[in-house]
PDB file of N, CA, C and O in Angstrom:
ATOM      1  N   UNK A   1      13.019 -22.590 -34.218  1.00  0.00           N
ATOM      2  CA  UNK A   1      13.256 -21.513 -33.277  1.00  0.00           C
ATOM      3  C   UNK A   1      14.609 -21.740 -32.609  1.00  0.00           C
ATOM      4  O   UNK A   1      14.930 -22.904 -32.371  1.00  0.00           O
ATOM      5  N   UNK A   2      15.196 -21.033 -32.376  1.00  0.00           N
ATOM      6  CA  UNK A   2      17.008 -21.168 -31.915  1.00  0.00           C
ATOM      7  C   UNK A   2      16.642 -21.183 -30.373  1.00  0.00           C
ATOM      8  O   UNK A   2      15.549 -20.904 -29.881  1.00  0.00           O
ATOM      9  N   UNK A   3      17.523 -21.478 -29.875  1.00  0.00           N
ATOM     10  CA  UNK A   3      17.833 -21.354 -28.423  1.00  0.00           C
ATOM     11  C   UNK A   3      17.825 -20.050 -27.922  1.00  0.00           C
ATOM     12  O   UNK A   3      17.205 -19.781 -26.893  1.00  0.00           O
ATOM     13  N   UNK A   4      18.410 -19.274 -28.509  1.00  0.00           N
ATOM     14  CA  UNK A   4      18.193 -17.886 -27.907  1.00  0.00           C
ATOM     15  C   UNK A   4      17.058 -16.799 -28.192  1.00  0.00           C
ATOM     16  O   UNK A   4      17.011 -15.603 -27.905  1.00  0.00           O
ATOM     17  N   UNK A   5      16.182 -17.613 -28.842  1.00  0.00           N
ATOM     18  CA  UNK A   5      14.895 -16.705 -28.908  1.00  0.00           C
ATOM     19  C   UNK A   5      13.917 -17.720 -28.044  1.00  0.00           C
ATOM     20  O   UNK A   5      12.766 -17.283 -28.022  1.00  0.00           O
ATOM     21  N   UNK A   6      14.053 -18.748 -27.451  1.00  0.00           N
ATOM     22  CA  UNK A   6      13.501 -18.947 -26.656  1.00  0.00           C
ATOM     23  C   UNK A   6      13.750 -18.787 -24.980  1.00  0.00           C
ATOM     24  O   UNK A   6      12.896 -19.111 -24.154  1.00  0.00           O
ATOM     25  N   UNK A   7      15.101 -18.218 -24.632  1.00  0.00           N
ATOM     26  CA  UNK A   7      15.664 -17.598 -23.712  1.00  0.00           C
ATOM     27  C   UNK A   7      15.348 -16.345 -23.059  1.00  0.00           C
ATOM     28  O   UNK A   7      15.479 -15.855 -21.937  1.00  0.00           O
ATOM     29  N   UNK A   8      14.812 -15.961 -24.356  1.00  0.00           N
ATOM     30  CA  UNK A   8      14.691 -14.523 -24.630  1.00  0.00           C
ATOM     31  C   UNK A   8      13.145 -14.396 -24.125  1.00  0.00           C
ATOM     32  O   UNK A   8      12.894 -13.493 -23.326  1.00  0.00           O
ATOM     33  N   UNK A   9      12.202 -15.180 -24.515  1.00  0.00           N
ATOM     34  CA  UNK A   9      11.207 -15.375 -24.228  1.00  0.00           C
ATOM     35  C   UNK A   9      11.076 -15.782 -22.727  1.00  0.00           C
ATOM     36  O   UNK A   9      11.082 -14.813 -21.967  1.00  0.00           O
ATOM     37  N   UNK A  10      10.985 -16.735 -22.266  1.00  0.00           N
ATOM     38  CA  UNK A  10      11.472 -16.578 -20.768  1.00  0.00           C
ATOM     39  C   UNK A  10      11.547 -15.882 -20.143  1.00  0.00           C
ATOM     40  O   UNK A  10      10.802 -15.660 -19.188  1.00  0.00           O
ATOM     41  N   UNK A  11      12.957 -15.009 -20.650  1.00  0.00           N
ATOM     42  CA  UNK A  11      13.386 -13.756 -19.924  1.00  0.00           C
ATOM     43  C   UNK A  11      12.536 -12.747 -19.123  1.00  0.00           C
ATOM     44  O   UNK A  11      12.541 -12.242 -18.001  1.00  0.00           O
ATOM     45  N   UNK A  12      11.726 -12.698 -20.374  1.00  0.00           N
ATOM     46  CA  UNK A  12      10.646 -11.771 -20.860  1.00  0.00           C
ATOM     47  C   UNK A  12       9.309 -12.080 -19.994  1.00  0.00           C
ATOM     48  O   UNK A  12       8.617 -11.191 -19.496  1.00  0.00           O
ATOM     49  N   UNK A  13       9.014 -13.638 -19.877  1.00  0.00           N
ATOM     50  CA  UNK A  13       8.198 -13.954 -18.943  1.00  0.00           C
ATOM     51  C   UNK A  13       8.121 -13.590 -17.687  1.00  0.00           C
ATOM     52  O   UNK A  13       7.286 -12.904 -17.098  1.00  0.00           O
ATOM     53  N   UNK A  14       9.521 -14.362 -17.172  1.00  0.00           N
ATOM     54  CA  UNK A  14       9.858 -14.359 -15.628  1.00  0.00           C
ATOM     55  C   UNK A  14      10.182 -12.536 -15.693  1.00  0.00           C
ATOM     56  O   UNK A  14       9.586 -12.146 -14.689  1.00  0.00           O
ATOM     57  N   UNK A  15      10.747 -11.418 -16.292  1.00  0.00           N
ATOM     58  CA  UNK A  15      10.439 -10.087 -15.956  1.00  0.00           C
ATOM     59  C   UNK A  15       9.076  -9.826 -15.529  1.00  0.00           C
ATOM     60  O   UNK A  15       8.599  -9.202 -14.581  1.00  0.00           O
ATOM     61  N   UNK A  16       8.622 -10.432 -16.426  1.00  0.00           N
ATOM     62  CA  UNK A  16       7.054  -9.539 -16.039  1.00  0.00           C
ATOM     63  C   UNK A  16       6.300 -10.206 -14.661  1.00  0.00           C
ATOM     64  O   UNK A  16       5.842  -9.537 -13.734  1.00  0.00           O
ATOM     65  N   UNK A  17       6.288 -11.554 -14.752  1.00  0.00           N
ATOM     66  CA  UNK A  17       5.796 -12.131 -13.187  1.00  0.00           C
ATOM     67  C   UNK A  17       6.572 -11.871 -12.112  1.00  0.00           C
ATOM     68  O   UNK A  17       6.238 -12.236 -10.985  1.00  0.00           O
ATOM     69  N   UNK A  18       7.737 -11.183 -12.369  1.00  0.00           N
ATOM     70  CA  UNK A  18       8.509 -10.621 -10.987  1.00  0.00           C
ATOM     71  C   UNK A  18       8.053  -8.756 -10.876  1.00  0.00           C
ATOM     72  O   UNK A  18       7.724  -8.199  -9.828  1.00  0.00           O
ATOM     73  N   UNK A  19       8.135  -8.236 -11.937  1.00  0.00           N
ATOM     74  CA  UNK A  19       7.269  -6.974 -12.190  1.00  0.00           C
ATOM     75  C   UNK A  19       6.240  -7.042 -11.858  1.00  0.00           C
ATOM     76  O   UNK A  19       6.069  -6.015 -11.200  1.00  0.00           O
ATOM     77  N   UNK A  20       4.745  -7.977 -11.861  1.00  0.00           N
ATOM     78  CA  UNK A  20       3.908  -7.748 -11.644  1.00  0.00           C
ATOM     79  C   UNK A  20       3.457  -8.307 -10.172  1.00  0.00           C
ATOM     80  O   UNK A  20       2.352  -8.189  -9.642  1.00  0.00           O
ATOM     81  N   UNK A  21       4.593  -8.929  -9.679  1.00  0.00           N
ATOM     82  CA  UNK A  21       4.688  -9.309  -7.901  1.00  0.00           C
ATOM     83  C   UNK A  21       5.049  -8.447  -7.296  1.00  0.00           C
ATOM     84  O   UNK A  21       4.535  -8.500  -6.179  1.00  0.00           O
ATOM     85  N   UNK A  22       6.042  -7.165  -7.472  1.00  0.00           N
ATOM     86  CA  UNK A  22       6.874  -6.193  -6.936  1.00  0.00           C
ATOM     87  C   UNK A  22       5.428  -4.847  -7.144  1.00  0.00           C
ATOM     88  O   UNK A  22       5.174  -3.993  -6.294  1.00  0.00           O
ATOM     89  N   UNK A  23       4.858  -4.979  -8.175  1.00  0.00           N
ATOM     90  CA  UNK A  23       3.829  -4.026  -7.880  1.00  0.00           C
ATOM     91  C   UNK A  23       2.947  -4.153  -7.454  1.00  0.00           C
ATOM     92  O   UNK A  23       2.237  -3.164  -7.275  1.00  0.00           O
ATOM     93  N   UNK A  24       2.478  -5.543  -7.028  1.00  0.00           N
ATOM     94  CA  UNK A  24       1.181  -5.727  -6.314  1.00  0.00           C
ATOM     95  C   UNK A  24       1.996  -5.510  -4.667  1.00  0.00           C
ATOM     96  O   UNK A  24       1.316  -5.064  -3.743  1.00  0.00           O
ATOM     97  N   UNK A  25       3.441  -5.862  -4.450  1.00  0.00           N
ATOM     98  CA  UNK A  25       3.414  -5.534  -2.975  1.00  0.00           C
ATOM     99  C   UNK A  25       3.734  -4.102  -2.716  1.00  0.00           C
ATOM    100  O   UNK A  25       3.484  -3.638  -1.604  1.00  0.00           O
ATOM    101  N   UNK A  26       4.209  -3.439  -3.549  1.00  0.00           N
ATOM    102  CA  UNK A  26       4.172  -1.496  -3.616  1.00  0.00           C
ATOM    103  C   UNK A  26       2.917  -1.412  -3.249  1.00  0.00           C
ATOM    104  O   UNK A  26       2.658  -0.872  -2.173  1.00  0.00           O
ATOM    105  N   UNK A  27       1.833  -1.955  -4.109  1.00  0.00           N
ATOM    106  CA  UNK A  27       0.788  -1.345  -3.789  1.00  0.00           C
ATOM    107  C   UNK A  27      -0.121  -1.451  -2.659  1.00  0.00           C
ATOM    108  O   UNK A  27      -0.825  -0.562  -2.179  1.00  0.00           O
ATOM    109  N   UNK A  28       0.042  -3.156  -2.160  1.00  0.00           N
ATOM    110  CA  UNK A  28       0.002  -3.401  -0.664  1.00  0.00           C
ATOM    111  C   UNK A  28      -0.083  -2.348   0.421  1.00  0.00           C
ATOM    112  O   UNK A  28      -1.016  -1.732   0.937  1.00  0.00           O
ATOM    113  N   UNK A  29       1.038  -2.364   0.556  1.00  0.00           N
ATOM    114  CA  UNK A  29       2.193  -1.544   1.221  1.00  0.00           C
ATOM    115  C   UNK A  29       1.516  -0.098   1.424  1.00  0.00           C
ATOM    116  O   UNK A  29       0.971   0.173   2.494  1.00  0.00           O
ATOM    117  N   UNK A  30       1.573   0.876   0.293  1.00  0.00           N
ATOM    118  CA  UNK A  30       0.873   2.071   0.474  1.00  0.00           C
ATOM    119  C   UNK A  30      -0.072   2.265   0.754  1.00  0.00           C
ATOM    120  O   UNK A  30      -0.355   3.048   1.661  1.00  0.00           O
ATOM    121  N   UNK A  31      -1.145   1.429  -0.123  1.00  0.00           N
ATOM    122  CA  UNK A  31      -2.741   1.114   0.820  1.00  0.00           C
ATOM    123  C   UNK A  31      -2.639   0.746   2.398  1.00  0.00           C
ATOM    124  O   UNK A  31      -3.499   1.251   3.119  1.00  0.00           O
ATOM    125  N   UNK A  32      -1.755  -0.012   2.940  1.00  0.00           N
ATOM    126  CA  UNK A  32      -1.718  -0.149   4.154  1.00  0.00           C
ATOM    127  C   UNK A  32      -1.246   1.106   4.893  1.00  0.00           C
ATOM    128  O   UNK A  32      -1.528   1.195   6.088  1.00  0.00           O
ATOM    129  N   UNK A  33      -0.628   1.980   4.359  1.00  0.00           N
ATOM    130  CA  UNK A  33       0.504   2.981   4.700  1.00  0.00           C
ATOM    131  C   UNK A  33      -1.050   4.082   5.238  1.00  0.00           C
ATOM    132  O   UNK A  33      -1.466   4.509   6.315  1.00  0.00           O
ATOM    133  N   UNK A  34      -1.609   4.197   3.423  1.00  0.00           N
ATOM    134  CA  UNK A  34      -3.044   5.058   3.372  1.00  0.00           C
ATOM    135  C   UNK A  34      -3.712   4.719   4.551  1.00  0.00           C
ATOM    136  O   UNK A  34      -3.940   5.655   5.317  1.00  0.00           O
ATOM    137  N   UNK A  35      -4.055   3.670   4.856  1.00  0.00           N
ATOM    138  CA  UNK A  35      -5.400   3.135   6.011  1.00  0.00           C
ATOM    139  C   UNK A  35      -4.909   3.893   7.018  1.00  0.00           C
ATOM    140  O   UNK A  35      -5.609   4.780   7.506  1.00  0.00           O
ATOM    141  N   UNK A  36      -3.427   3.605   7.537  1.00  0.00           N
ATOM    142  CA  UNK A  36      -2.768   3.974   8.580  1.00  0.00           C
ATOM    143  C   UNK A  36      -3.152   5.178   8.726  1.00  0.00           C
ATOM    144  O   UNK A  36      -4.050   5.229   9.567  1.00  0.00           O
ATOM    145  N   UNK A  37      -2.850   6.323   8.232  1.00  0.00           N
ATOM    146  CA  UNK A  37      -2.743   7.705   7.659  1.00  0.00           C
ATOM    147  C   UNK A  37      -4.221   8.288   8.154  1.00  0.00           C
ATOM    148  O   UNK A  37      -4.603   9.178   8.915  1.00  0.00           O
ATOM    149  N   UNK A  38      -4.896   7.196   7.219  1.00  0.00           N
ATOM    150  CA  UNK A  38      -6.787   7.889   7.389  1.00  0.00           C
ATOM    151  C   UNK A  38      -6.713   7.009   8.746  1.00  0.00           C
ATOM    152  O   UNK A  38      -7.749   7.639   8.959  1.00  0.00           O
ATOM    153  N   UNK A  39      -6.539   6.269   9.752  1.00  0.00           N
ATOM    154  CA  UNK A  39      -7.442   5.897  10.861  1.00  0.00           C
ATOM    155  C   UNK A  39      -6.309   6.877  12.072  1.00  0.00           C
ATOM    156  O   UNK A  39      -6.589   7.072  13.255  1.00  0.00           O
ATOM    157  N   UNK A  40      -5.117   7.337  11.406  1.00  0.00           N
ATOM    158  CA  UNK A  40      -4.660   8.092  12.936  1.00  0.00           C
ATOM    159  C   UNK A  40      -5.001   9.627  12.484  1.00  0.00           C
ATOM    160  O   UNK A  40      -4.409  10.485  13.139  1.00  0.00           O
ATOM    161  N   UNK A  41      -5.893  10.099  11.433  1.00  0.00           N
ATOM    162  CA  UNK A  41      -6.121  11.433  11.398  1.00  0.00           C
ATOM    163  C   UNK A  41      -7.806  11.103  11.971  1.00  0.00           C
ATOM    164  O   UNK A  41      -8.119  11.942  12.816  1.00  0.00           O
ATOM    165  N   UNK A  42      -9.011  10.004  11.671  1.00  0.00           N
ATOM    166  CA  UNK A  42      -9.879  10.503  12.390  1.00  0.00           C
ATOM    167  C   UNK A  42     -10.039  10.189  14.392  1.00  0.00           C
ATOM    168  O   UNK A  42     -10.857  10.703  15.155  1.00  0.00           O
ATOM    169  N   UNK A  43      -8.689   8.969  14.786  1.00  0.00           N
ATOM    170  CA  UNK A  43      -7.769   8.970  15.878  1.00  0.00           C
ATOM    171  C   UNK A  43      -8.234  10.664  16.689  1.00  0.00           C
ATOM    172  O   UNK A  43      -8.964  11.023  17.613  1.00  0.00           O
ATOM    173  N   UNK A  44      -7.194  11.415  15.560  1.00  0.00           N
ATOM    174  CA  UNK A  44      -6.787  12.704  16.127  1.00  0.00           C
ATOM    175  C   UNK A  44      -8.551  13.564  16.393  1.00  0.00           C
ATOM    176  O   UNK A  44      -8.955  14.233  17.344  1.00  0.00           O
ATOM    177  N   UNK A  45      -9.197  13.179  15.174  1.00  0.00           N
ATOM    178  CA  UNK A  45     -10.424  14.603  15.239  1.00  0.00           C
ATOM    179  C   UNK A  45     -11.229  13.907  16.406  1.00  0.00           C
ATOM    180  O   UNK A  45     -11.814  14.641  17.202  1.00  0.00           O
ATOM    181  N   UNK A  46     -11.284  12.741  16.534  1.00  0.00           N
ATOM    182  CA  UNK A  46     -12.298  12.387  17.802  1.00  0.00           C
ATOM    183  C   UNK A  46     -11.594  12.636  19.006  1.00  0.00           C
ATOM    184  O   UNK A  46     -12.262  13.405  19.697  1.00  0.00           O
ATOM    185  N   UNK A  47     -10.351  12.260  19.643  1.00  0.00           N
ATOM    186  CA  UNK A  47      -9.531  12.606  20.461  1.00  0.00           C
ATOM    187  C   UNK A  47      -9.956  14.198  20.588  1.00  0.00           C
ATOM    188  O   UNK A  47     -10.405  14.573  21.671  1.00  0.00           O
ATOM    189  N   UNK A  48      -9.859  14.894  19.787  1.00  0.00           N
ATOM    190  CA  UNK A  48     -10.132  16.512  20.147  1.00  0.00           C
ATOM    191  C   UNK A  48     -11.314  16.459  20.645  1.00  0.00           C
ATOM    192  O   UNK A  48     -11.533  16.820  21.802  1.00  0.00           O
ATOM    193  N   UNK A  49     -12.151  16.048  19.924  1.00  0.00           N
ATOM    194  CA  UNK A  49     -13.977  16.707  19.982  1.00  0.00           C
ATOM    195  C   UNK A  49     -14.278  15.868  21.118  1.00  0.00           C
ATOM    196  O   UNK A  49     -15.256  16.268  21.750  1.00  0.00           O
ATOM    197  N   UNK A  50     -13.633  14.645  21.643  1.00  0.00           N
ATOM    198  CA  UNK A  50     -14.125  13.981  22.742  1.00  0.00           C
ATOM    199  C   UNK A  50     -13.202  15.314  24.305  1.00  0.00           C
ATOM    200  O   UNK A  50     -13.733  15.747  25.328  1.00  0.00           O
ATOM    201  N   UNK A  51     -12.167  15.476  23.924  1.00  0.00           N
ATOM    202  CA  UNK A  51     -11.643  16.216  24.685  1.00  0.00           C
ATOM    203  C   UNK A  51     -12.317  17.799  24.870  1.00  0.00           C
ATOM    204  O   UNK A  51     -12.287  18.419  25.933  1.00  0.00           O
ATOM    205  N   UNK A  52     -12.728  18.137  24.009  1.00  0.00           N
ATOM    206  CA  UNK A  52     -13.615  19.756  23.843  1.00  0.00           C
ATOM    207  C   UNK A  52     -15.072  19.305  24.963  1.00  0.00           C
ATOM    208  O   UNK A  52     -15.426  20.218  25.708  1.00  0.00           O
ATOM    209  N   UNK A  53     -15.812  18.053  25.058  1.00  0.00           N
ATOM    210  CA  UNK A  53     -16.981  17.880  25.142  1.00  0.00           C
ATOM    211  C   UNK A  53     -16.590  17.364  26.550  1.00  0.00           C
ATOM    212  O   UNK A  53     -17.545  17.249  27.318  1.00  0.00           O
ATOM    213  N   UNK A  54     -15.631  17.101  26.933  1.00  0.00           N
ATOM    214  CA  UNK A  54     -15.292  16.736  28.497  1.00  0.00           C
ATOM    215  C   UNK A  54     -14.939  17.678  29.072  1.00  0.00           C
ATOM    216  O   UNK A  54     -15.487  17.954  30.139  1.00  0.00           O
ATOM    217  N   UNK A  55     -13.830  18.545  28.518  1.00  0.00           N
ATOM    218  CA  UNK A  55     -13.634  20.031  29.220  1.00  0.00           C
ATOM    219  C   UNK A  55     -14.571  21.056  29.136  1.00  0.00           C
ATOM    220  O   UNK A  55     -14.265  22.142  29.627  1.00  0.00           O
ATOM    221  N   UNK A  56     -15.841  20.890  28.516  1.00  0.00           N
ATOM    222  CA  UNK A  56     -16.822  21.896  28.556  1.00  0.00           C
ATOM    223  C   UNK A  56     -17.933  21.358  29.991  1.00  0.00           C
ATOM    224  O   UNK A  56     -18.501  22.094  30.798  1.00  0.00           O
ATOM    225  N   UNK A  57     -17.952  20.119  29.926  1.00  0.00           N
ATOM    226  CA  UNK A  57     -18.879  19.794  31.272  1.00  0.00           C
ATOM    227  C   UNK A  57     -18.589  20.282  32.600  1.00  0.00           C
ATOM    228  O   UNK A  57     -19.362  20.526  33.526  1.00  0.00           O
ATOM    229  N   UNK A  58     -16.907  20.412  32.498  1.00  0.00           N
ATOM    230  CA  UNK A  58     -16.089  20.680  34.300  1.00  0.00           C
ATOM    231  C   UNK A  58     -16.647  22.348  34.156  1.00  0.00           C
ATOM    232  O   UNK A  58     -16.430  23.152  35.063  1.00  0.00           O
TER     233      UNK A  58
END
């Protein structure tokens, strides 16, 4: 095997374990982004319905 097909191989390694580190933290990232997203929209619907159910008592 020559030197440069085992370079090549490598290459090929370390791409993919840096590819497959860069997409596990993308995906991190957006799932965290998502949670965010879903806990300040049901934030918002209880904030209302708690606010509807206090201004209906006065």
């Amino acid at each position: 095997m020559k030197t440069e097909s085992i370079w090549t191989i490598v290459g090929v390694v370390i791409a993919v374990a840096i590819a497959w580190f860069l997409v596990e933290v993308v995906l991190s990232v957006m799932w965290f982004f998502a949670k965010v997203a879903a806990v300040i929209f049901v934030a918002v619907i209880v904030y209302f319905a708690l606010h509807a159910l206090l201004n209906r008592k006065r």
